[in-house]
mmCIF file of the C-alpha atoms, coordinates in Angstrom:
data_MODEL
# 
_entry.id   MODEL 
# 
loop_
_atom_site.group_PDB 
_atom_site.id 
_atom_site.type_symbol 
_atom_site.label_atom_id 
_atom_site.label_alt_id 
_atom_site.label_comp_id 
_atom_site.label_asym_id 
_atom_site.label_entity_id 
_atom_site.label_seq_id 
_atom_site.pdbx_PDB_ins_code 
_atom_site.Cartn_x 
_atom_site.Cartn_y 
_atom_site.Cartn_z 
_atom_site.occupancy 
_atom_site.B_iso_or_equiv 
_atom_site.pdbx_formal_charge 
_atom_site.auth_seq_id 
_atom_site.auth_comp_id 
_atom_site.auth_asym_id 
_atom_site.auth_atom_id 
_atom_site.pdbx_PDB_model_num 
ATOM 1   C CA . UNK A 1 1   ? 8.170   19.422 6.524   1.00 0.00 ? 1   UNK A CA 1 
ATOM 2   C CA . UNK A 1 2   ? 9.599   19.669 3.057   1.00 0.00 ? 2   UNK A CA 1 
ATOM 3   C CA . UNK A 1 3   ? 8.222   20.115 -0.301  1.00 0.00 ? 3   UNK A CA 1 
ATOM 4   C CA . UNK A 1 4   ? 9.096   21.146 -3.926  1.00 0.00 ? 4   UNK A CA 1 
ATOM 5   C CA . UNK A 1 5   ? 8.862   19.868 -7.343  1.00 0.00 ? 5   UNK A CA 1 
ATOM 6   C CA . UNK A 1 6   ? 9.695   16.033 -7.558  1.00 0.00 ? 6   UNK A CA 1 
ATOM 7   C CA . UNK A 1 7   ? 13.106  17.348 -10.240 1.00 0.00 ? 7   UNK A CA 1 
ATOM 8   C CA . UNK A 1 8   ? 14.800  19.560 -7.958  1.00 0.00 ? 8   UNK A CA 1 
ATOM 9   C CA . UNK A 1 9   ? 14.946  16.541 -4.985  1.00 0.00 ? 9   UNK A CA 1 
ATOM 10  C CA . UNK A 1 10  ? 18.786  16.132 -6.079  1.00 0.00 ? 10  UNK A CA 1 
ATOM 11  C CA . UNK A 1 11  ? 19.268  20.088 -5.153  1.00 0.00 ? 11  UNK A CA 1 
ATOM 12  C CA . UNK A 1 12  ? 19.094  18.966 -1.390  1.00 0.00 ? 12  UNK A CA 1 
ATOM 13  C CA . UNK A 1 13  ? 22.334  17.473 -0.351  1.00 0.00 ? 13  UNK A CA 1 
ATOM 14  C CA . UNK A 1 14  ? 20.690  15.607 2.258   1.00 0.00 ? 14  UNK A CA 1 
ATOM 15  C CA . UNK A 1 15  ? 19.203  13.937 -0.314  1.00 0.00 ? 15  UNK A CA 1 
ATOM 16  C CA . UNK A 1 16  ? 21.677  13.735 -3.006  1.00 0.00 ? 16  UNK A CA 1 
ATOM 17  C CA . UNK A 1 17  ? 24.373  12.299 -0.976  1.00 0.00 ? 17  UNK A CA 1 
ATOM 18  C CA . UNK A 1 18  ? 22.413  9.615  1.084   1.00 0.00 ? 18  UNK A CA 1 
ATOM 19  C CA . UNK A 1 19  ? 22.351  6.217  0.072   1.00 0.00 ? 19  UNK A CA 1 
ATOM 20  C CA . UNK A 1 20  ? 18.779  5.766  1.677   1.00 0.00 ? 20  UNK A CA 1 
ATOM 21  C CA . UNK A 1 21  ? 17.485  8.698  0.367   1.00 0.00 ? 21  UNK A CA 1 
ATOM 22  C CA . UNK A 1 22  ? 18.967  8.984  -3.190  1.00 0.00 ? 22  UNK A CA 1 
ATOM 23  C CA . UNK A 1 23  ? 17.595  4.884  -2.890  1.00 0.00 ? 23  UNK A CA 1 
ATOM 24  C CA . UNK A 1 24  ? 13.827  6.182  -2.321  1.00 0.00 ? 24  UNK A CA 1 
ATOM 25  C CA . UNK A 1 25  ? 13.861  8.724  -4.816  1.00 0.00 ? 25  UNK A CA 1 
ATOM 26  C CA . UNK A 1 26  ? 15.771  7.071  -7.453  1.00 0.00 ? 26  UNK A CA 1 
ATOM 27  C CA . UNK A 1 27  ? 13.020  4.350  -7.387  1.00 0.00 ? 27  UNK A CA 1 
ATOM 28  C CA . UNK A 1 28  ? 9.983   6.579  -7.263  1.00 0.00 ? 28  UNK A CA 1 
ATOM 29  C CA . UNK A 1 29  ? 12.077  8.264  -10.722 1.00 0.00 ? 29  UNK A CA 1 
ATOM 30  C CA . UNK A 1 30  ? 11.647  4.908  -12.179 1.00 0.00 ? 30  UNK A CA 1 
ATOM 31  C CA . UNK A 1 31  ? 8.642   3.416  -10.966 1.00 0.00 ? 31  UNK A CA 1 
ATOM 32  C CA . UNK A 1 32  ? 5.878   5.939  -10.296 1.00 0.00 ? 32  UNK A CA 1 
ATOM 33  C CA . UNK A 1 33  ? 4.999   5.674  -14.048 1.00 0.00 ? 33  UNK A CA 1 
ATOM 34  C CA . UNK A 1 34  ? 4.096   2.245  -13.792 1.00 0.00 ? 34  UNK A CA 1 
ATOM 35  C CA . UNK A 1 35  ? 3.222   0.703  -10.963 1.00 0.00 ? 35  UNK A CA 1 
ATOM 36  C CA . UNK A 1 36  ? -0.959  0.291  -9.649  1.00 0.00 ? 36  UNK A CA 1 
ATOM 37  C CA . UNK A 1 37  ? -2.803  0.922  -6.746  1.00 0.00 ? 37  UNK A CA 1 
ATOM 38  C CA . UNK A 1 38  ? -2.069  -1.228 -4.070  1.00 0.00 ? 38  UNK A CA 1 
ATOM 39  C CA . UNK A 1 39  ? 1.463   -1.917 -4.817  1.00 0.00 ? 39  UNK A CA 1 
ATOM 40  C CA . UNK A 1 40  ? 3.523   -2.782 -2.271  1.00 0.00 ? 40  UNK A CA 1 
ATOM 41  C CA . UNK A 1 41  ? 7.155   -2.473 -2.435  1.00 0.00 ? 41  UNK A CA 1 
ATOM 42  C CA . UNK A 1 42  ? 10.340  -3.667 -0.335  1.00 0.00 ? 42  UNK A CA 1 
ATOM 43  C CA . UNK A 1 43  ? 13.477  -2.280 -0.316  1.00 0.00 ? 43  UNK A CA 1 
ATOM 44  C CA . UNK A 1 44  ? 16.637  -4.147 0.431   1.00 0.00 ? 44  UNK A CA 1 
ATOM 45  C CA . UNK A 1 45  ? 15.973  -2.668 3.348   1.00 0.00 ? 45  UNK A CA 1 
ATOM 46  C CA . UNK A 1 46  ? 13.230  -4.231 4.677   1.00 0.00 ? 46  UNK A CA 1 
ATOM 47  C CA . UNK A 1 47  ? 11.850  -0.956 6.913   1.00 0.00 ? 47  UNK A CA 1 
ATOM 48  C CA . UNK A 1 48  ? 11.499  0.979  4.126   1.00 0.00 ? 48  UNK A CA 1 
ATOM 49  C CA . UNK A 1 49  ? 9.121   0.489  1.816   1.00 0.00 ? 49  UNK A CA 1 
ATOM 50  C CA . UNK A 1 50  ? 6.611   2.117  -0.805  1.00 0.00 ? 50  UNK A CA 1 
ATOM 51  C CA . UNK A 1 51  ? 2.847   1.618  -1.460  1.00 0.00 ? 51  UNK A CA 1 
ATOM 52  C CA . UNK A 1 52  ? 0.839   3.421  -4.299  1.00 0.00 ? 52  UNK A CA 1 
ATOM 53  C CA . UNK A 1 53  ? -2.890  4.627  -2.772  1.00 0.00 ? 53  UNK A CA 1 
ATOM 54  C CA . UNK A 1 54  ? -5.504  6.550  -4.435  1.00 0.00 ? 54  UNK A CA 1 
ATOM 55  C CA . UNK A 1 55  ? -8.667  7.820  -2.710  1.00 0.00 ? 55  UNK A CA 1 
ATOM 56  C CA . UNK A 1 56  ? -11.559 10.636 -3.051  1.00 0.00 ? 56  UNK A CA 1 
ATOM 57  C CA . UNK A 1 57  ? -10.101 13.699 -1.119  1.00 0.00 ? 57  UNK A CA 1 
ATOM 58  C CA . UNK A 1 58  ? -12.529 15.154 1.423   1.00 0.00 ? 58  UNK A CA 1 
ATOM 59  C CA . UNK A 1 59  ? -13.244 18.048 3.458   1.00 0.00 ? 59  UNK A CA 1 
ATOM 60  C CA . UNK A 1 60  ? -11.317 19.761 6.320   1.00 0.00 ? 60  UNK A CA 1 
ATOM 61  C CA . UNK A 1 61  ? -14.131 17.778 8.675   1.00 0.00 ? 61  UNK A CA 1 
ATOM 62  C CA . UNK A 1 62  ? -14.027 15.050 7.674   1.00 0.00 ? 62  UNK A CA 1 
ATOM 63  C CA . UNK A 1 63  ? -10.161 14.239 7.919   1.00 0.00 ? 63  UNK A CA 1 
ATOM 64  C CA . UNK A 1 64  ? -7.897  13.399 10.924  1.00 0.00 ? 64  UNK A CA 1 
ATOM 65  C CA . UNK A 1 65  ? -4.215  14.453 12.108  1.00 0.00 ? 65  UNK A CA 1 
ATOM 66  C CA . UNK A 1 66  ? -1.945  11.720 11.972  1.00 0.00 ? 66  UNK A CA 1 
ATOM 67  C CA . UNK A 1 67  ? 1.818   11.569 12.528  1.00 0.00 ? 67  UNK A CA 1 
ATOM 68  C CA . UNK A 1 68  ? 4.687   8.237  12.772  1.00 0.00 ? 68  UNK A CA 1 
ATOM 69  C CA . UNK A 1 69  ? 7.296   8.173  15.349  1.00 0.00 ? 69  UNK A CA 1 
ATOM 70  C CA . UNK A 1 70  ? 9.058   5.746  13.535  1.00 0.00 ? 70  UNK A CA 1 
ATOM 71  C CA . UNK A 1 71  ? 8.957   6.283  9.647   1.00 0.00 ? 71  UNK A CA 1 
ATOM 72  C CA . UNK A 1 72  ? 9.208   9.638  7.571   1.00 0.00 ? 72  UNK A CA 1 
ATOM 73  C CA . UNK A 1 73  ? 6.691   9.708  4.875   1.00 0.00 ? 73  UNK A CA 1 
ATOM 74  C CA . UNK A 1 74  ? 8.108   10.543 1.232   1.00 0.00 ? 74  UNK A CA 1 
ATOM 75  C CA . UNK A 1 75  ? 4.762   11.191 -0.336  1.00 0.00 ? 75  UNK A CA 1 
ATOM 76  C CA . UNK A 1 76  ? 5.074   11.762 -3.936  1.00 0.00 ? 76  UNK A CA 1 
ATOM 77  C CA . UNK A 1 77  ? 1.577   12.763 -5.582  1.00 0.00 ? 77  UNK A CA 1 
ATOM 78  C CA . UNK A 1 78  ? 1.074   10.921 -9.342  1.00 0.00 ? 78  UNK A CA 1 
ATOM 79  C CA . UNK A 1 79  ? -2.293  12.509 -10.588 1.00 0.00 ? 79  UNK A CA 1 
ATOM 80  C CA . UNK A 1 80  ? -4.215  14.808 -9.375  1.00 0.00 ? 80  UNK A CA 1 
ATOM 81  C CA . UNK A 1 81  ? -3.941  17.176 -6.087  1.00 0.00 ? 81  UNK A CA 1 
ATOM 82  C CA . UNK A 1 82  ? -3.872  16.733 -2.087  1.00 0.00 ? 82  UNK A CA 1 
ATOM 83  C CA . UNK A 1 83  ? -4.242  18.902 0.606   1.00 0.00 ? 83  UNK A CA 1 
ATOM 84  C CA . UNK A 1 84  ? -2.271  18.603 3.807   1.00 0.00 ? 84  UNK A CA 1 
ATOM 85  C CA . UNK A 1 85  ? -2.203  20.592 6.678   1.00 0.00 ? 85  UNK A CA 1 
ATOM 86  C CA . UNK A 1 86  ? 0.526   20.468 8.765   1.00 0.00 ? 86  UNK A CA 1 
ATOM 87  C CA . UNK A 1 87  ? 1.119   21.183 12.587  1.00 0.00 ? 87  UNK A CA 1 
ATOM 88  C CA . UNK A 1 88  ? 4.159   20.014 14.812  1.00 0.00 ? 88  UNK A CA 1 
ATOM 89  C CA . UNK A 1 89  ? 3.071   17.171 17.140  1.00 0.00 ? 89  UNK A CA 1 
ATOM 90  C CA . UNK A 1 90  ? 4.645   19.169 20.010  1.00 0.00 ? 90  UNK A CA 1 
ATOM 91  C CA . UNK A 1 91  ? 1.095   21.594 19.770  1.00 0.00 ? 91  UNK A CA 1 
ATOM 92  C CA . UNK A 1 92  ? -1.294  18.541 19.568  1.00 0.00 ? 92  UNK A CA 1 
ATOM 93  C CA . UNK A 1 93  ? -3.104  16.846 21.458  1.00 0.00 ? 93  UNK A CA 1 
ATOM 94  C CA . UNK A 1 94  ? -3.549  13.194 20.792  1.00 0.00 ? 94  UNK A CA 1 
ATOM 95  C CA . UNK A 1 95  ? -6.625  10.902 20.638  1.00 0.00 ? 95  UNK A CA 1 
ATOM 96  C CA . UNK A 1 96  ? -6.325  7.250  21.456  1.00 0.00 ? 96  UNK A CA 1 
ATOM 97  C CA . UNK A 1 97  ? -3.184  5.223  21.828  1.00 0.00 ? 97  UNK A CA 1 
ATOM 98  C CA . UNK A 1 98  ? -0.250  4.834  19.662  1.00 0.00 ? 98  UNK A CA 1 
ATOM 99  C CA . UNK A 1 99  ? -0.770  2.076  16.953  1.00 0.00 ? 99  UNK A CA 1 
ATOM 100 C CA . UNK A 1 100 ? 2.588   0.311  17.215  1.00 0.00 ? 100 UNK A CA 1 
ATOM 101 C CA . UNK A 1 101 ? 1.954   -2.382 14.621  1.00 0.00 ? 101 UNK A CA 1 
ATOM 102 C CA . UNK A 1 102 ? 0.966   0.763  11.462  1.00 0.00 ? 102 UNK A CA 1 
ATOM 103 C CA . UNK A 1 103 ? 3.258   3.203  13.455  1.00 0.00 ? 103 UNK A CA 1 
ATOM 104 C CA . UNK A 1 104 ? 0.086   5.783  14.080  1.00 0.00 ? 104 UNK A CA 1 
ATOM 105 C CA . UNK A 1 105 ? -0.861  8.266  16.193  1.00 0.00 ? 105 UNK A CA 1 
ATOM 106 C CA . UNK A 1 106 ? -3.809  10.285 16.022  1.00 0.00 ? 106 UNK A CA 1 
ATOM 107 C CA . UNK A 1 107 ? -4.736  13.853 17.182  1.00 0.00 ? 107 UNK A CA 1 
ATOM 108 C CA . UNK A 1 108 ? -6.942  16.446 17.895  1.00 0.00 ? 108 UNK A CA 1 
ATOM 109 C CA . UNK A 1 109 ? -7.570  18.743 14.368  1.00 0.00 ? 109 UNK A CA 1 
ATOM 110 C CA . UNK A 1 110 ? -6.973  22.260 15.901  1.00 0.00 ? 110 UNK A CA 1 
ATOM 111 C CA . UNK A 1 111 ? -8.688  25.712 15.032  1.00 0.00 ? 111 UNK A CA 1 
ATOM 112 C CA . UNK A 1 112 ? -7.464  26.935 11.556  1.00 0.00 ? 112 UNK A CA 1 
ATOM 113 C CA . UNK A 1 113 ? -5.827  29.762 12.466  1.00 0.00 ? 113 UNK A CA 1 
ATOM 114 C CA . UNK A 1 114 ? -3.616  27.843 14.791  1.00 0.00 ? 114 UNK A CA 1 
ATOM 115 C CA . UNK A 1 115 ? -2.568  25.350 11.619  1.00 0.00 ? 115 UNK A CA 1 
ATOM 116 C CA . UNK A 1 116 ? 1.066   25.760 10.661  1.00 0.00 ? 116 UNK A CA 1 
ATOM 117 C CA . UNK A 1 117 ? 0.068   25.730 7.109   1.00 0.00 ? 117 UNK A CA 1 
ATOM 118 C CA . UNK A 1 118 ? -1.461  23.641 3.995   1.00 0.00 ? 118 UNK A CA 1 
ATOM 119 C CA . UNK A 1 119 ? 0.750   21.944 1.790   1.00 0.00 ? 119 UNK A CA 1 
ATOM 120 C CA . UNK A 1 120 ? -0.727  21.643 -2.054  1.00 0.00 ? 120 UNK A CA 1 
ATOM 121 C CA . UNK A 1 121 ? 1.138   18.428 -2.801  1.00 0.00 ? 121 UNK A CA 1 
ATOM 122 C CA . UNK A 1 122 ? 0.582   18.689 -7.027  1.00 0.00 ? 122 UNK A CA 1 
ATOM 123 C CA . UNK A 1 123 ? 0.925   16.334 -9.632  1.00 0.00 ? 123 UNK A CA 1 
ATOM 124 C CA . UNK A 1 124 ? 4.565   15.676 -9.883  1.00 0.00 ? 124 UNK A CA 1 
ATOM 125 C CA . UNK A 1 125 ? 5.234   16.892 -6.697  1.00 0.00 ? 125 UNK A CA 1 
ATOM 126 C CA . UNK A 1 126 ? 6.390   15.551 -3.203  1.00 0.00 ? 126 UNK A CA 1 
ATOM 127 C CA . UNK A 1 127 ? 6.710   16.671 0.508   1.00 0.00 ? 127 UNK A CA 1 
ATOM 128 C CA . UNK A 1 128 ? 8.792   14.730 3.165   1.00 0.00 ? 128 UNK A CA 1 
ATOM 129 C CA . UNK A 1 129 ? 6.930   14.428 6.380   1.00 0.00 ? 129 UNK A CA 1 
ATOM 130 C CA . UNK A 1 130 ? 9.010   14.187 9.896   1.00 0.00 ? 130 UNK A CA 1 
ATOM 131 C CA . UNK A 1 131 ? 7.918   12.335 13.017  1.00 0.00 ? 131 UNK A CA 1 
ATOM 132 C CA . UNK A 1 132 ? 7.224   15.853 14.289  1.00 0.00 ? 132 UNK A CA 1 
ATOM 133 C CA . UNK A 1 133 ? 4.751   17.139 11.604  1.00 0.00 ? 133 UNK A CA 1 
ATOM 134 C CA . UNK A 1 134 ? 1.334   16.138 12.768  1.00 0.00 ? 134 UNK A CA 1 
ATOM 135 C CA . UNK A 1 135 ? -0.101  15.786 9.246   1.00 0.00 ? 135 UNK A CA 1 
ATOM 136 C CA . UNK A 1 136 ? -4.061  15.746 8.143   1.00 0.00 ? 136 UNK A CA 1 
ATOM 137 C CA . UNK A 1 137 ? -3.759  14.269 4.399   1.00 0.00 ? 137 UNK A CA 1 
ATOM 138 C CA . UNK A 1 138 ? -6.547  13.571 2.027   1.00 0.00 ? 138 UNK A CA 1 
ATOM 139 C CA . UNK A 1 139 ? -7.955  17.145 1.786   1.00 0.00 ? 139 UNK A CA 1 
ATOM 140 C CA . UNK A 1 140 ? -9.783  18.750 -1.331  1.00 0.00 ? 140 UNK A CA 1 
ATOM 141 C CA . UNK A 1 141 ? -7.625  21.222 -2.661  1.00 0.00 ? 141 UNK A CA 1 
ATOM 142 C CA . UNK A 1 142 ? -8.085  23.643 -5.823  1.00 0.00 ? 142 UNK A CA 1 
ATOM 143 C CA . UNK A 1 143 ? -11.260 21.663 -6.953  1.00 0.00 ? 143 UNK A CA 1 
ATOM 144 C CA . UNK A 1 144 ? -9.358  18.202 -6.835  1.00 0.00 ? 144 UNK A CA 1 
ATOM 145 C CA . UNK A 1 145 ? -11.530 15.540 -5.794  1.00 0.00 ? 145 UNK A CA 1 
ATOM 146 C CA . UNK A 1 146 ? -8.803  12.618 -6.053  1.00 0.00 ? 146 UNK A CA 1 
ATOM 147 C CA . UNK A 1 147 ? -5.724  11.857 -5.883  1.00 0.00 ? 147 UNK A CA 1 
ATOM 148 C CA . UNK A 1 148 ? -3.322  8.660  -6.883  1.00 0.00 ? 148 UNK A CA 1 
ATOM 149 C CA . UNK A 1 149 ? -0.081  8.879  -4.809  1.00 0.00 ? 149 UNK A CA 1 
ATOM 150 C CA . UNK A 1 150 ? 3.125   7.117  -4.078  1.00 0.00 ? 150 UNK A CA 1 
ATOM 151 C CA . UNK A 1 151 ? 4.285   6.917  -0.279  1.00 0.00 ? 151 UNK A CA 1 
ATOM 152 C CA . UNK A 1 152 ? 7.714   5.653  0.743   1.00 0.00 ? 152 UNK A CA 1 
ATOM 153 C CA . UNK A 1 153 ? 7.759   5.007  4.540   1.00 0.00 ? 153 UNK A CA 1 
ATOM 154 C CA . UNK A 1 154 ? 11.601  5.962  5.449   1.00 0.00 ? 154 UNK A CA 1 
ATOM 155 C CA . UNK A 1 155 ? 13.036  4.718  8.724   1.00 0.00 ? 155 UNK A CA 1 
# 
């Protein structure tokens, strides 16, 4: 799990010098201004691609640990605020089966205290999410109750 302010992404190398990566960033630089909920786009690449969401955040309750074992989520908040607690998969415990088709899997939400952490994904901001980081999004944070976002699905 990364995350910092959406500026200082060319400050990671990793980044910088990747074609993929400089490819997902470049285009959330010049498109997160302008694009609408529900937006769906395709890379040249046709595994990676970006959709713009925006939703009512909710309680710790009421959300759900997800993670992808086939796409890293570039999540890239537009307005507003999101909470989203973080634990590595390796310390869940999953519930159901893996949704090939939407790349899903869902797990147990454990006890608080044995959270890794809470990411406060601000306006302007964005965290990169690994197919390790079991991942509960949509979570009130700092009296936010929504949140329009921008997530590129990296293979």
């Amino acid at each position: 799990m990364l995350t910092d302010e959406f500026e200082n992404w060319t400050t990671y190398k990793s980044f910088s010098q990747s074609p993929i990566w400089s490819a997902a960033f470049n285009w959330i630089g010049e498109n997160a201004s302008s694009v609408s909920e529900g937006y769906h786009y395709d890379f040249n690449d046709q595994s990676m691609f970006a959709r713009v969401m925006s939703y009512d955040l909710k309680t710790r309750e009421e959300t759900k640990y997800e993670s992808h074992k086939h796409t890293i989520d570039l999540q890239y908040t537009m307005n507003g605020c999101e909470g989203i607690e973080y634990t590595p998969t390796k310390l869940l415990n999953t519930v159901g089966e893996y949704i090939s088709d939407k790349d899903f899997q869902f797990y147990e939400t454990p006890s608080p205290d044995s959270s890794y952490g809470l990411i406060k994904n601000y306006e302007d901001h964005f965290c990169v999410l690994w197919p390790s980081d079991g991942h509960m999004p949509q979570m009130k944070v700092n009296n936010c109750e929504h949140v329009r976002k921008l997530v590129v699905k990296i293979p």
